[in-house]
BANU-254992 format. One record per atom (N, C-alpha, C): x, y, z; residue in one letter. Coordinates in steps of 0.2 Angstrom, whole numbers, padded with zeros to 4 digits, always signed. Layout:
XYZa;...
end
This chain:
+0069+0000+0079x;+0065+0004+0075x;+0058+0003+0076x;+0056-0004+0076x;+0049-0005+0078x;+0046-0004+0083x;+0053-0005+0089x;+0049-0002+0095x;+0048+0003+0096x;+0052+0008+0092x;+0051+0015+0093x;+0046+0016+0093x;+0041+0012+0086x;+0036+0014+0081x;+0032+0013+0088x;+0032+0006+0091x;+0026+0005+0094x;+0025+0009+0101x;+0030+0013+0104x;+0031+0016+0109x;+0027+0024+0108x;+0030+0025+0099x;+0026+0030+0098x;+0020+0033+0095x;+0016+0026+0096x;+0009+0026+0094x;+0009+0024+0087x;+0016+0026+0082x;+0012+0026+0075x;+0011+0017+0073x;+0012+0013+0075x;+0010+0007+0076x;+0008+0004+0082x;+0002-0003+0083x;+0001-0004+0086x;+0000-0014+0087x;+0000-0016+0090x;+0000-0023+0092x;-0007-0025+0089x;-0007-0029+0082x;-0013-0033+0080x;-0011-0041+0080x;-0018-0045+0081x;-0017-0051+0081x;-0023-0053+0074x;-0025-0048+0070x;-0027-0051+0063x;-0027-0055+0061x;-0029-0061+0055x;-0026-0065+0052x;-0023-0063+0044x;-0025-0056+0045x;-0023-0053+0038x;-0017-0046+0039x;-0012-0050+0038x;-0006-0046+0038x;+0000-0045+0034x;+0005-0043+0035x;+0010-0043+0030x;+0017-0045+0033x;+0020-0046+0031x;+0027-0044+0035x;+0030-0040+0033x;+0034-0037+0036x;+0040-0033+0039x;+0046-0034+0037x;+0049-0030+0034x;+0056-0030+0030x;+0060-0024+0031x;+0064-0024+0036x;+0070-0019+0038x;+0075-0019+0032x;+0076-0014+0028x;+0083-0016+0025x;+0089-0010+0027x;+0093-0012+0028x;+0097-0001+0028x;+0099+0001+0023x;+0098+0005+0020x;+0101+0010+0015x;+0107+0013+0017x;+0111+0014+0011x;+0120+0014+0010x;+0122+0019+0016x;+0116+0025+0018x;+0118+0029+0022x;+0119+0026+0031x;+0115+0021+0030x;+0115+0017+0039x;+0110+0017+0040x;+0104+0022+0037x;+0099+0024+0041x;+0094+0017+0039x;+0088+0014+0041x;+0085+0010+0039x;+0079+0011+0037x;+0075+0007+0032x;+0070+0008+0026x;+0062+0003+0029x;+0059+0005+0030x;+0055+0001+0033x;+0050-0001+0025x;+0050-0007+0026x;+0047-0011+0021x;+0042-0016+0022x;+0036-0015+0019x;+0032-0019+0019x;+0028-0023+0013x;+0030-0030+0015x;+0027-0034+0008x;+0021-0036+0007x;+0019-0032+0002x;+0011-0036+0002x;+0007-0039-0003x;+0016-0045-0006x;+0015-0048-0012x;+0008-0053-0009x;+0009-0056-0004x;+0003-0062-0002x;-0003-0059+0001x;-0005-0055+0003x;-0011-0051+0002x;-0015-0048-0005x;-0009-0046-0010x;-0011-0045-0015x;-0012-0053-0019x;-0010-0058-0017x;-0014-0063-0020x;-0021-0067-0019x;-0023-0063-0015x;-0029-0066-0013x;-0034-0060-0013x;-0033-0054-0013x;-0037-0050-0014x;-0039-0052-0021x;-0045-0049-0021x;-0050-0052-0028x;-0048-0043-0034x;-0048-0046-0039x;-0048-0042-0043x;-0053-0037-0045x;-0054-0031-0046x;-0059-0026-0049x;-0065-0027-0052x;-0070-0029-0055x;-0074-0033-0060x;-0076-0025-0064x;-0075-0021-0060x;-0079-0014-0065x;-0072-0010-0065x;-0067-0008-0069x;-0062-0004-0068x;-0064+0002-0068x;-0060+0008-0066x;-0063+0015-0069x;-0059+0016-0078x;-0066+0020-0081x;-0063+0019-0088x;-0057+0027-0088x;-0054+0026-0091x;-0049+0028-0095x;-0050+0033-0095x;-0045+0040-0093x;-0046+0047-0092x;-0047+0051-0100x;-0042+0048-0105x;-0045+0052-0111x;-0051+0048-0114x;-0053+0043-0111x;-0058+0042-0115x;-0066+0045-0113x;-0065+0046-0105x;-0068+0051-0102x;-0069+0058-0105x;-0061+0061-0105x;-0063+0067-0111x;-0064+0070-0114x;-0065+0062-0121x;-0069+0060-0127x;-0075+0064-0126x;-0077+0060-0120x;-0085+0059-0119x;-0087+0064-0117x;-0084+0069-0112x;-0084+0077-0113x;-0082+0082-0115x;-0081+0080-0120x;-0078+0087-0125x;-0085+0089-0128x;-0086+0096-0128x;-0085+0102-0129x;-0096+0101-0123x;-0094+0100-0120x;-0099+0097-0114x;-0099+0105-0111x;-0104+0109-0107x;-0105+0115-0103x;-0108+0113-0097x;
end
């Protein structure tokens, strides 16, 4: 399946040090799930410092606004 991918252009051969691995699993049908974990990327990316605030509280702050 990955070769296919990378024969097919929709992937490509990277030598980053920022990456994920790959996880084939098959679903009950045989076909297979292409899976990507990106638990340990997610642990080192830094967290948010400014969220977006909260949509009804947005449109708190716009009601009855023209």
């Amino acid at each position: 399946m990955i070769g296919a991918m990378v024969k097919d252009g929709v992937t490509i051969t990277s030598s980053s040090l920022w990456c994920s691995p790959v996880v084939l699993v098959q679903k009950q049908d045989g076909s297979m799930w292409f899976y990507v974990d990106y638990r340990c990327l997610n642990d080192v990316t830094k967290k948010d410092s400014y969220p977006l605030p909260r949509i009804d509280d947005l449109l708190d702050i716009l009601a009855g606004v023209k």
